[in-house]
KOLVOMAR-667983 format. One record per residue (C-alpha): x, y, z; residue number from 1. Coordinates in pm, 1 decimal. Layout:
BEGIN
<<X; Y; Z>; NUM>
...
//
This chain:
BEGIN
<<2535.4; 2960.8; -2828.5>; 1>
<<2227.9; 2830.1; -2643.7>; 2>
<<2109.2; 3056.9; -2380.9>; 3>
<<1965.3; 2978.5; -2050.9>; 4>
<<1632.0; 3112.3; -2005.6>; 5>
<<1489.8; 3097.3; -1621.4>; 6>
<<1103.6; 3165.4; -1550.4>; 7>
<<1014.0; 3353.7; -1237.5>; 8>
<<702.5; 3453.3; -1068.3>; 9>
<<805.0; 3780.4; -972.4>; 10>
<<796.9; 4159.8; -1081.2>; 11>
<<1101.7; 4194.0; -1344.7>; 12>
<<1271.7; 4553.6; -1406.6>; 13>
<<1575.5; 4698.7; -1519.7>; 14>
<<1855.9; 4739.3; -1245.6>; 15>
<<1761.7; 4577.2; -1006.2>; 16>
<<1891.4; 4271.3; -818.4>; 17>
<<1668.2; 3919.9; -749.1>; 18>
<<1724.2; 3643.0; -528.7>; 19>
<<1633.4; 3354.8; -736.7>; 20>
<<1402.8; 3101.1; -610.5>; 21>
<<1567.9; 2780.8; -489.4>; 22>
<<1516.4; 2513.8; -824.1>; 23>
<<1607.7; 2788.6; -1045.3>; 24>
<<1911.8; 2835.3; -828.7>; 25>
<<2003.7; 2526.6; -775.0>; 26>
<<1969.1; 2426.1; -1151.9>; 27>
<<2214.3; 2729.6; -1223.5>; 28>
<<2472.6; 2730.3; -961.1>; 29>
<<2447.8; 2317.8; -899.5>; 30>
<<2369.2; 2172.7; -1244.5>; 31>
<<2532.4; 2441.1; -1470.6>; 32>
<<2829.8; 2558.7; -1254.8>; 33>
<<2745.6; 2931.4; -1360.0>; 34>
<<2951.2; 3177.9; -1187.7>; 35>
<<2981.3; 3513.5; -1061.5>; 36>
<<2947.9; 3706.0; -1415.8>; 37>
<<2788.1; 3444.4; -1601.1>; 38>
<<2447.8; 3535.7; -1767.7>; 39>
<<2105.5; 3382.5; -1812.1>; 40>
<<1798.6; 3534.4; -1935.3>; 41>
<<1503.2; 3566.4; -1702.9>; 42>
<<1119.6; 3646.1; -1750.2>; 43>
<<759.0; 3626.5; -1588.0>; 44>
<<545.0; 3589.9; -1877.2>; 45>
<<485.3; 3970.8; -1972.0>; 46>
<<604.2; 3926.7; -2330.8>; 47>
<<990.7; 4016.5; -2215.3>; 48>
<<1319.2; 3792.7; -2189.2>; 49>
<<1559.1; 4046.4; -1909.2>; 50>
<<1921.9; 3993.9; -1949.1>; 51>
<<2073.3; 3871.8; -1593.1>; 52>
<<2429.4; 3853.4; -1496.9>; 53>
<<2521.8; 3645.9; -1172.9>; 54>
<<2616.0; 3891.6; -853.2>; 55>
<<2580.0; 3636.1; -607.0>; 56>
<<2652.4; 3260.6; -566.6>; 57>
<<2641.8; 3094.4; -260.7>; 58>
<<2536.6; 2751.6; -115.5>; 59>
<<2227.6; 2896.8; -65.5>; 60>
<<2137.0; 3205.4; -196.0>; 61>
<<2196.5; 3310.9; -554.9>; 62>
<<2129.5; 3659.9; -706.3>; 63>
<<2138.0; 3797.8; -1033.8>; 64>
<<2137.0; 4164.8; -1204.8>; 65>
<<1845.2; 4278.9; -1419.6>; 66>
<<1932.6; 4444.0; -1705.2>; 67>
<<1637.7; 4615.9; -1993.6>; 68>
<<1370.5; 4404.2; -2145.9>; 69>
<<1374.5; 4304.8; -2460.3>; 70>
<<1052.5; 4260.4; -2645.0>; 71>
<<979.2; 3879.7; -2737.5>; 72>
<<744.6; 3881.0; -3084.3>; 73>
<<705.5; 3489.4; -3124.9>; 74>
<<337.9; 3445.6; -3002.7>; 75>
<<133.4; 3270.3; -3303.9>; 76>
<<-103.8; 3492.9; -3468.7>; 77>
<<-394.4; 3251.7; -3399.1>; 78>
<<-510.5; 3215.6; -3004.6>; 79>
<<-490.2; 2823.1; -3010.1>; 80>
<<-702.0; 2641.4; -2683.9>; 81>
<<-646.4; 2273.4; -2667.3>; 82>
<<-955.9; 2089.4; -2468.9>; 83>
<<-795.9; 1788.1; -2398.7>; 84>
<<-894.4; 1493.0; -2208.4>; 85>
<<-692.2; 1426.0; -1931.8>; 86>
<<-418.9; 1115.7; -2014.9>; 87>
<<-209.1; 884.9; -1812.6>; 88>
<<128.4; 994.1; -1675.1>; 89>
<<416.2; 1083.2; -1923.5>; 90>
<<162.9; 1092.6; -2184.1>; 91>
<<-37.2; 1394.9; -2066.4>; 92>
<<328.6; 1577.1; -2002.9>; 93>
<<455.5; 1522.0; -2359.0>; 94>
<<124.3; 1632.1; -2466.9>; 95>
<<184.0; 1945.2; -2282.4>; 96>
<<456.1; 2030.4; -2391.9>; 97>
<<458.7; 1939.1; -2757.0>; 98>
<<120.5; 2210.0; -2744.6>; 99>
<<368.0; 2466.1; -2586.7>; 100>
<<662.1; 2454.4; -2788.5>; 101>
<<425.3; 2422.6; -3119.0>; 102>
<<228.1; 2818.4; -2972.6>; 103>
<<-73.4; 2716.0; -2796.5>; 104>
<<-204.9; 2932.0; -2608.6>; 105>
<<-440.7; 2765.0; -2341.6>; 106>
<<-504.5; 2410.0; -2264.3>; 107>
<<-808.9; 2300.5; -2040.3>; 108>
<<-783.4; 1939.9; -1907.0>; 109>
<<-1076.2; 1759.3; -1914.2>; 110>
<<-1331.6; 1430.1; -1734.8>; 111>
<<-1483.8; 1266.6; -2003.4>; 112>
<<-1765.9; 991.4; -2013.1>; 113>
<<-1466.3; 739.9; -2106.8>; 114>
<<-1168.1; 881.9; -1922.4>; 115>
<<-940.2; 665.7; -1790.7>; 116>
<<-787.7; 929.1; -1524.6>; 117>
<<-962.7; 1113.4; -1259.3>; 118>
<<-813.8; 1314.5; -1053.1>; 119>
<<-1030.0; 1516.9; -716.0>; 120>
<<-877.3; 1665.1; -452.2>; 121>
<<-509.1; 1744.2; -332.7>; 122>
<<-423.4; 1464.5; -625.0>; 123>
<<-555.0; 1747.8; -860.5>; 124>
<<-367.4; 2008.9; -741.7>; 125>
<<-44.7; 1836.6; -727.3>; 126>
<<-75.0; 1719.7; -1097.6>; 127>
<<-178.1; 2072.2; -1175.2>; 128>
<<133.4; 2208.7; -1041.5>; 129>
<<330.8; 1974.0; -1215.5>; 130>
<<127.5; 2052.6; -1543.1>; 131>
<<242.4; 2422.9; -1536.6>; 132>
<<591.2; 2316.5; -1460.7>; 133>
<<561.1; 2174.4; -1783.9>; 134>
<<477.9; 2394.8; -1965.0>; 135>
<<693.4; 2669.5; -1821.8>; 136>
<<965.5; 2433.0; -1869.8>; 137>
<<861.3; 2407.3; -2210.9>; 138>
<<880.1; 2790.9; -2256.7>; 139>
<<1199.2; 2842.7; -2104.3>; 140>
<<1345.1; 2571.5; -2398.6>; 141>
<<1138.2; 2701.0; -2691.9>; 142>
<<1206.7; 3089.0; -2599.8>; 143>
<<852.9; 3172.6; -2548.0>; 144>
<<801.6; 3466.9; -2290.4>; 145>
<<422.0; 3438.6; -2256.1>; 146>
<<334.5; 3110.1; -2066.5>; 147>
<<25.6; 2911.8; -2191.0>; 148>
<<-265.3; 2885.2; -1929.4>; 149>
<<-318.8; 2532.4; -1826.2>; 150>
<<-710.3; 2524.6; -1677.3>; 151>
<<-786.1; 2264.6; -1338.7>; 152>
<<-912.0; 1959.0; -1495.0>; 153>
<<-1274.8; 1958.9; -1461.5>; 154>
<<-1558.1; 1744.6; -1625.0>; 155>
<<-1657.2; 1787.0; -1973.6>; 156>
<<-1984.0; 2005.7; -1941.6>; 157>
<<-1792.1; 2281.4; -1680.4>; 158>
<<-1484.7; 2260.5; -1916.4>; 159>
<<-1686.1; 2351.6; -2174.0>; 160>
<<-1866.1; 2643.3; -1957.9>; 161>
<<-1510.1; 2778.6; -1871.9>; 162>
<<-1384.4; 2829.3; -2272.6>; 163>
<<-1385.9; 3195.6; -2382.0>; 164>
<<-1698.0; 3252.5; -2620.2>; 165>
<<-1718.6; 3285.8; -2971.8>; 166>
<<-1468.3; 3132.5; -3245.7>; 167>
<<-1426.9; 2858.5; -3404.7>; 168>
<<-1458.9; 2516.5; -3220.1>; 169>
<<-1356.3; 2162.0; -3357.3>; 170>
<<-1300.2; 1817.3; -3315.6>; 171>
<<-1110.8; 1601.3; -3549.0>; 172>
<<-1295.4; 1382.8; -3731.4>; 173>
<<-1193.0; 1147.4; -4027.1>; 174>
<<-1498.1; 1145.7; -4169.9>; 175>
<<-1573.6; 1510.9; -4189.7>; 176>
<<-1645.2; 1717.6; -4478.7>; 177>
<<-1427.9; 1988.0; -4409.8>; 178>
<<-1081.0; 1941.8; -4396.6>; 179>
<<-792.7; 2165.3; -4199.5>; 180>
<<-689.1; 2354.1; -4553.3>; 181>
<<-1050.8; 2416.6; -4589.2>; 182>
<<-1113.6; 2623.3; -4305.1>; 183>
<<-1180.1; 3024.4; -4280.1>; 184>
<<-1013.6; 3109.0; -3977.1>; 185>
<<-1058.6; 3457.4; -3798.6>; 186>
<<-701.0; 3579.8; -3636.2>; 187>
<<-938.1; 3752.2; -3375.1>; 188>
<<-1091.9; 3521.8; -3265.7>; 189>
<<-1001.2; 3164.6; -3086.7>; 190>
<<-956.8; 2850.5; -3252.1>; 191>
<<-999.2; 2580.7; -2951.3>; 192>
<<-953.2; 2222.2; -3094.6>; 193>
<<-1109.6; 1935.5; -2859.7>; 194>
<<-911.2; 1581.7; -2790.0>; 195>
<<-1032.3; 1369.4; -2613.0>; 196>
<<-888.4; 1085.6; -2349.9>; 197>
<<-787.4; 723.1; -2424.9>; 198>
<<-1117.8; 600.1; -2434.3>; 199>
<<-1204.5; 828.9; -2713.2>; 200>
<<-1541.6; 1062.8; -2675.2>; 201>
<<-1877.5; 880.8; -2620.2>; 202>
<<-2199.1; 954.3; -2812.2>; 203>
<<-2310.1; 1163.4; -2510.3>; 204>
<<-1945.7; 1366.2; -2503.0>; 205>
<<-2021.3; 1378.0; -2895.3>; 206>
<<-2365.9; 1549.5; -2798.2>; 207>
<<-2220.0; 1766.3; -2568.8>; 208>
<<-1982.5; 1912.4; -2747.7>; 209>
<<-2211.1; 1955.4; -3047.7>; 210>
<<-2476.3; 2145.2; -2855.8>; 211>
<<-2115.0; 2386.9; -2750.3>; 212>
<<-2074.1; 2470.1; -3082.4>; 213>
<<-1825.6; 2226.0; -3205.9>; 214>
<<-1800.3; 2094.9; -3552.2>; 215>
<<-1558.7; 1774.7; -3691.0>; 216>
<<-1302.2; 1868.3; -3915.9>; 217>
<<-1101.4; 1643.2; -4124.2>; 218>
<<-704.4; 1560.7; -4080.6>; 219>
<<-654.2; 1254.7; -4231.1>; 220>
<<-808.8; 931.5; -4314.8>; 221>
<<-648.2; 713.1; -3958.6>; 222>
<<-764.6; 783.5; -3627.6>; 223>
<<-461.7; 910.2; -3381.2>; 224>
<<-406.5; 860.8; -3074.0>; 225>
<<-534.4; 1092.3; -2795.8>; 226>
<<-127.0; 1197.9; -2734.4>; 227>
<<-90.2; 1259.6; -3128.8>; 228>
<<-397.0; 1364.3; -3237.7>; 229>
<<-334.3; 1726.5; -3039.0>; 230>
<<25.4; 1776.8; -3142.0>; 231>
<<-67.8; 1665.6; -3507.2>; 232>
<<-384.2; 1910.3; -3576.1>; 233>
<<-195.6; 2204.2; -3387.5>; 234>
<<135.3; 2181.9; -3602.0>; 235>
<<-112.8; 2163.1; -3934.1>; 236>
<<-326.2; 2494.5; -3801.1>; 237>
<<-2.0; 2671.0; -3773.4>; 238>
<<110.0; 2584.2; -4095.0>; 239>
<<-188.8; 2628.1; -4310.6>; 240>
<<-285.9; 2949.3; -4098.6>; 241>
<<-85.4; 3019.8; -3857.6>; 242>
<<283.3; 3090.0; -3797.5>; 243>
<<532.9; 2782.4; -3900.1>; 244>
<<428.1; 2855.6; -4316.1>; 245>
//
């Protein structure tokens, strides 16, 4: 039986009771017609799915009983960052959440020389928020209890100043010499793959992400689509090293 998994942004312990926050509420009570003694599963992103059972369920207010933690162990053994330039609408959510449900672990949206979409402002903000809905969404389907960091979009050259240092950076080229099987990959280290937007890089993004440290690496012989390309290289990196073998 499918469970129902609820992210909160709140402290989570054992025996206590929680006034849920209104969508998660109403998505319970309204959508799912749970009841007094029904049970979901909530969590915060601290590694740990807690057991609920429904106290409370009013037009307005519902409240559920926290029972122990349980440890979730389904992180991917390799730290997977997607740099990926920022797409239009539905494609940039599917992205999202494809990278989510498949273990990244970070995605940093991205301004490139040829992007399509730029964002400044409020309009950032609000399209941030809805990115992390996303992906929390995304989490509270696939049973992850660690929810992936999504970055505010920011031009290439101060997305590229904001990735963690060291490991092993790429970009997907079909022309490489080194292909995906091919590659000695360091569990301790990140792996942060680079996409970029409907427009494709320029010679100048090229350059820039060269001088960062980034090599091309080979997945096939076509050349994907900016909302394939991610999905596609993550789900072979988690095969070939990491945890869907």
């Amino acid at each position: 039986m499918r469970v129902t998994r609820v992210h909160v942004e709140q402290a989570l312990a054992a025996g206590i009771e929680i006034e849920l926050p209104e969508q998660a509420a109403n998505h319970l009570a309204r959508v799912l017609r749970l009841g007094i003694g029904d049970t979901c599963v909530l969590f915060n992103g601290d590694g740990h799915d807690y057991p609920a059972e429904l106290v409370e369920v009013g037009k307005r207010v519902v409240k559920v009983a926290l029972g122990h933690g349980i440890a979730v162990d389904n992180e991917s053994p390799l730290r997977l960052i997607l740099l990926q330039g920022v797409a239009r609408g539905e494609k940039m959510d599917l992205i999202l959440q494809k990278a989510t449900e498949l273990g990244v672990a970070a995605v940093h949206p991205l301004y490139s020389q040829r992007s399509e979409v730029k964002l400044d402002g409020a309009r950032a903000d609000k399209r941030l928020a809805h990115w992390r809905g996303v992906v929390v969404s995304a989490c509270e389907q696939s049973g992850r209890s660690r929810v992936p960091y999504v970055a505010m979009p920011l031009p290439l050259a101060q997305a590229l100043a904001a990735l963690p240092s060291g490991g092993l950076r790429l970009i997907l080229d079909p022309f490489a010499s080194v292909s995906l099987p091919q590659l000695t990959l360091n569990p301790s280290q990140p792996v942060c793959l680079a996409v970029g937007p409907e427009g494709g890089w320029s010679p100048q993004d090229i350059g820039q992400l060269h001088a960062a440290g980034f090599s091309g690496v080979r997945l096939g012989p076509r050349v994907l689509r900016t909302e394939t390309a991610g999905i596609a290289a993550i789900a072979a990196l988690q095969v070939l090293h990491g945890d869907l073998g």
